[in-house]
C-alpha positions in Angstrom: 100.6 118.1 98.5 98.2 120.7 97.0 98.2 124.2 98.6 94.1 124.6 99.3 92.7 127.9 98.7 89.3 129.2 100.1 87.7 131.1 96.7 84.3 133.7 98.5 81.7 135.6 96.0 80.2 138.9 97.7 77.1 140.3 96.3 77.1 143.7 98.4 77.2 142.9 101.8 76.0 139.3 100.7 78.1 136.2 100.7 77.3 134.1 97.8 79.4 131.1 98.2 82.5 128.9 99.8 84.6 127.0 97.5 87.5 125.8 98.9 89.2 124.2 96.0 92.8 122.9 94.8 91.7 120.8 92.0 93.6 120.7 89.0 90.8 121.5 86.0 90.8 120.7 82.4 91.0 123.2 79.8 87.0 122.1 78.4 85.6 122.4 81.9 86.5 126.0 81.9 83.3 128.1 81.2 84.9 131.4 78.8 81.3 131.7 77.6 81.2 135.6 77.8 79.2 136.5 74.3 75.3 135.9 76.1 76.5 138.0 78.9 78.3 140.8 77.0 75.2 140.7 74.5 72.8 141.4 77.6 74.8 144.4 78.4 74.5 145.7 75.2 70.5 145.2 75.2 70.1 147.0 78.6 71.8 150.2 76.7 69.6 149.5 73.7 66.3 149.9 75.6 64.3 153.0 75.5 66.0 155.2 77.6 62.4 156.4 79.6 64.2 155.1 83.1 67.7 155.9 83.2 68.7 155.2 86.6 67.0 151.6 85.9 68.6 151.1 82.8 71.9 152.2 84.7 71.4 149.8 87.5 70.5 147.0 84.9 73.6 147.9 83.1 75.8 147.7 86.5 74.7 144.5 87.3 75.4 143.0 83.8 79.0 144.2 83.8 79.4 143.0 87.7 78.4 139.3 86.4 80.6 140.1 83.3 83.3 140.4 85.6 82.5 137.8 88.0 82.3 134.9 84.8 86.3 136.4 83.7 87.3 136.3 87.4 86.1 132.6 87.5 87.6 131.9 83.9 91.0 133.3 85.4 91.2 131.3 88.4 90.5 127.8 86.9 93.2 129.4 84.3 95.5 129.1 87.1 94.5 125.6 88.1 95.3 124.3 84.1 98.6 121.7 84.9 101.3 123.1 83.5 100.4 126.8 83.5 103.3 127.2 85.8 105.8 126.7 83.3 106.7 129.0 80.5 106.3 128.2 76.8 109.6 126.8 76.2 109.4 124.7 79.2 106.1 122.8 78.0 107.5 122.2 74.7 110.8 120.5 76.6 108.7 118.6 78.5 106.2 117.5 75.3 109.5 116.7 73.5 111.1 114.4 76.5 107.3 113.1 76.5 107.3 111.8 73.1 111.0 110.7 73.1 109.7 108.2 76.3 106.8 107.2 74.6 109.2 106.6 71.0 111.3 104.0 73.3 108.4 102.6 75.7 107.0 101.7 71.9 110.3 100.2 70.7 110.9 98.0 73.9 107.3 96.9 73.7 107.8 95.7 70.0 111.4 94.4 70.7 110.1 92.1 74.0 106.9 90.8 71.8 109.4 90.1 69.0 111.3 88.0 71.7 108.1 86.3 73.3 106.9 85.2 69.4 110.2 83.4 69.0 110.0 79.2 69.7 112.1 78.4 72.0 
């Protein structure tokens, strides 16, 4: 059985959101989309520099969601099947894999073989 984990965003003192979650996720569902955010950083140090403590807090903020999106990336990370196992391990299994699916195909072709002969 799945081990559930409860996941809890703070915003300050604020809470943002309950995910309790043990869903196994696909490598495209994972959102490693950093470039808009990291390019919004750099624009908040680009601006005129008239209000600095603005500019600072702006700055803040950008890096706190910068560090949120990597937190998320890493955690679905963790949910990927087969992160557990090292390198060497997944190629073992993708070479028992293909060594399955190599006989599955040959008993397939050897019982249609059979079931075309007239009896």
């Amino acid at each position: 059985m799945p081990k559930k984990s409860i996941y809890i965003e703070w915003r300050g003192n604020q809470r943002i959101s309950l995910n309790m979650s043990s869903q196994v996720v696909a490598a495209d569902d994972i959102d490693v989309d950093f470039l808009p955010v990291i390019y919004q950083y750099l624009r908040c140090l680009e601006k005129e520099q008239t209000d600095v403590s603005r500019v600072s807090q702006e700055s803040s903020q950008k890096v706190l969601e910068l560090q949120r999106k990597i937190h998320t990336a890493r955690e679905q990370v963790r949910k990927l099947p087969g992160v557990e196992y090292s390198r060497e391990e997944q190629l073992r299994r993708l070479e028992a894999l293909r060594k399955q699916l190599a006989l599955k195909k040959r008993l397939l072709l050897k019982y249609k073989a059979k079931s075309d002969i007239p009896h």
